[in-house]
N, C-alpha and C positions, 0 to 999 in steps of 0.2 A: 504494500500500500504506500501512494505515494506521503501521506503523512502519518506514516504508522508512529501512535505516538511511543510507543518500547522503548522505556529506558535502554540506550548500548546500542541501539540499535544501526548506528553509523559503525560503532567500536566494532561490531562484530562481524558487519560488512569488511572495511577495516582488516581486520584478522585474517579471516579467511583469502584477502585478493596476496596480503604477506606472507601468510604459512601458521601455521599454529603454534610452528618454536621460533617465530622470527624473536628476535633477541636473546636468542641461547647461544653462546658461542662454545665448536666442539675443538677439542687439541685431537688431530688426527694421525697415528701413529702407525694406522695400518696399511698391508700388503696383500697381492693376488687379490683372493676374492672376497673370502666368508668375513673379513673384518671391513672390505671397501663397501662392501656392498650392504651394511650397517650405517657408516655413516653417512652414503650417498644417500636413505633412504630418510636420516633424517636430515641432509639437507634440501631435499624436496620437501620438507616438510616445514622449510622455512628457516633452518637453523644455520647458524654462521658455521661451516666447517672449515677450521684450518690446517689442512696435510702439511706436517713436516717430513723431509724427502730426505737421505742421505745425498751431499751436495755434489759427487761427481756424478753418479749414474741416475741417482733417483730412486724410485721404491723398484721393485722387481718385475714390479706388472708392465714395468711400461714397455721391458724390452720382450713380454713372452707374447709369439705370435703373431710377433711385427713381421711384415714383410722386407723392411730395408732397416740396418743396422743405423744406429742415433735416430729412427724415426720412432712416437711413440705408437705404443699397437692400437687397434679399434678397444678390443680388451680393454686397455688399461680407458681409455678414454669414454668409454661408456661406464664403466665402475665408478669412474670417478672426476663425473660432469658437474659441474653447479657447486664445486671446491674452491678455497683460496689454495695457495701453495704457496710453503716457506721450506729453504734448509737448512740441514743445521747439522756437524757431526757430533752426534751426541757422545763420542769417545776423548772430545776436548772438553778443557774448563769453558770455555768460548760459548760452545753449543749447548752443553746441559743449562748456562746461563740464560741463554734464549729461551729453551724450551722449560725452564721455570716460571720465565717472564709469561710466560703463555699458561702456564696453567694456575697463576696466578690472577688471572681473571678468566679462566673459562668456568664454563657448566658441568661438562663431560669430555672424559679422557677417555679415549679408547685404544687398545691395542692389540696384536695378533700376531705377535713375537712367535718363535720356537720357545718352550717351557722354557725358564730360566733367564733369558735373555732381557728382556726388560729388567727383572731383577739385580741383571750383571751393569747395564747401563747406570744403574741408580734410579730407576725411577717406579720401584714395586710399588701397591697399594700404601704401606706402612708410610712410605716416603712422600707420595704426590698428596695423601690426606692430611699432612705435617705444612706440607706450602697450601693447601686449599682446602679447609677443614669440609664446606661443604659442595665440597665437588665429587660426582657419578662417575666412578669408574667400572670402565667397560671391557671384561677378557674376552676372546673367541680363543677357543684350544679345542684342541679333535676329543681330548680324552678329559677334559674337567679340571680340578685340580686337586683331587683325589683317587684312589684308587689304585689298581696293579699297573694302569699303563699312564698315569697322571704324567708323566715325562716323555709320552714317547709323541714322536712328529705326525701330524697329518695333511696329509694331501684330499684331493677328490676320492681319489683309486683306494685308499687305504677307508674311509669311510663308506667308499661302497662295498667293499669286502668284509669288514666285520660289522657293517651294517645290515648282512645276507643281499644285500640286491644283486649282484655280482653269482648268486647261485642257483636265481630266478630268471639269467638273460642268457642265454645262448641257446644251441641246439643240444633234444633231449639227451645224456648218456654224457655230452659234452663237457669242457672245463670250460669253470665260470669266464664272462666274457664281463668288461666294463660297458653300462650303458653308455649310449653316445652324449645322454644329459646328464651334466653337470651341474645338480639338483641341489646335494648339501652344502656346498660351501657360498653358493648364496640366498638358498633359500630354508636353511636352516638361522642364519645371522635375523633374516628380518621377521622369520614364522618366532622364534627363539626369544632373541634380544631386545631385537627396536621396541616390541611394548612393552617392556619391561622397564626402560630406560626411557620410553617418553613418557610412561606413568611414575617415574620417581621425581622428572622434570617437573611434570604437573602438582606430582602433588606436591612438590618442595613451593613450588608457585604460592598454592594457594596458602602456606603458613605466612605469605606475607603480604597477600592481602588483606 
């Protein structure tokens, strides 16, 4: 209605044309897919994401599936559209500076390290909660972080094999075959995490309104 009188009713028009986390800013620390394709989804969803890249090559995705070397692939660039992008080696004093300075005002920290790695950099939960008391931090790992295989690496291939899919696709009698979709590593991040982490967003919201 053109003079609908509802309180908000501009504000929420408003919202909705910026994103629902417009003014969330995310520190983006992830690679390949299962963690890019978490924060891609909430920067469609309106939220500042800031990719820091390791500064000579970049995150990993950019080189898988490229067709010409220093070009970046479709892959990485559909993962990861509607991004800012910063670098930084976080093996210097230089770099973890930066990337303090950054989590020092953000929302949400996300990452998608091999087990231990973040932790080797300095930047485990215990540590980035110490610089941003009330900042959402975000893991992807194949195996949890518990468990008999809490350490071990994952791929597509290794989630489709001890997930059984892998022993549902080939021909009868046959050895397992990998499907041709590449289902969990991005569509476990957004079925999984993203609502998990934009209802923590929200609800931290509404303690201050």
């Amino acid at each position: 209605m053109p003079n609908d009188p509802t309180p908000g009713a501009a504000d929420q028009t408003s919202i909705a044309q910026r994103g629902a986390l417009h003014g969330v800013r995310v520190v983006d620390l992830t690679q390949f897919e299962a963690g890019t394709s978490l924060t891609q989804t909430l920067a469609w969803l309106g939220a500042e994401v800031i990719k820091v890249e390791e500064p000579t090559k970049g995150e990993q995705g950019r080189g898988a599936s490229t067709d010409k070397k220093g070009v970046d692939s479709h892959y990485f660039m559909l993962l990861n559209a509607n991004k800012r992008s910063v670098t930084a080696n976080l093996k210097t004093d230089k770099g973890r500076a930066l990337l303090r300075g950054l989590i020092e005002k953000a929302d949400v920290f996300a990452e998608n390290f091999a087990p231990g790695v973040i932790e080797r950099l300095g930047f485990g939960y215990d540590v980035v909660r110490e610089i941003n008391p009330r900042i959402i931090y975000a893991q992807v790992k194949g195996f949890g972080q518990d468990g008999p295989y809490k350490n071990f690496l994952a791929f597509d291939m290794i989630a489709q094999a001890t997930g059984g899919a892998m022993s549902i696709t080939g021909e009868p009698d046959g050895r397992p075959i990998k499907p041709g979709l590449s289902g969990r590593p991005s569509g476990s991040p957004v079925i999984d995490i993203e609502p998990p982490v934009a209802w923590a967003i929200m609800s931290k919201a509404r303690k201050f309104l």
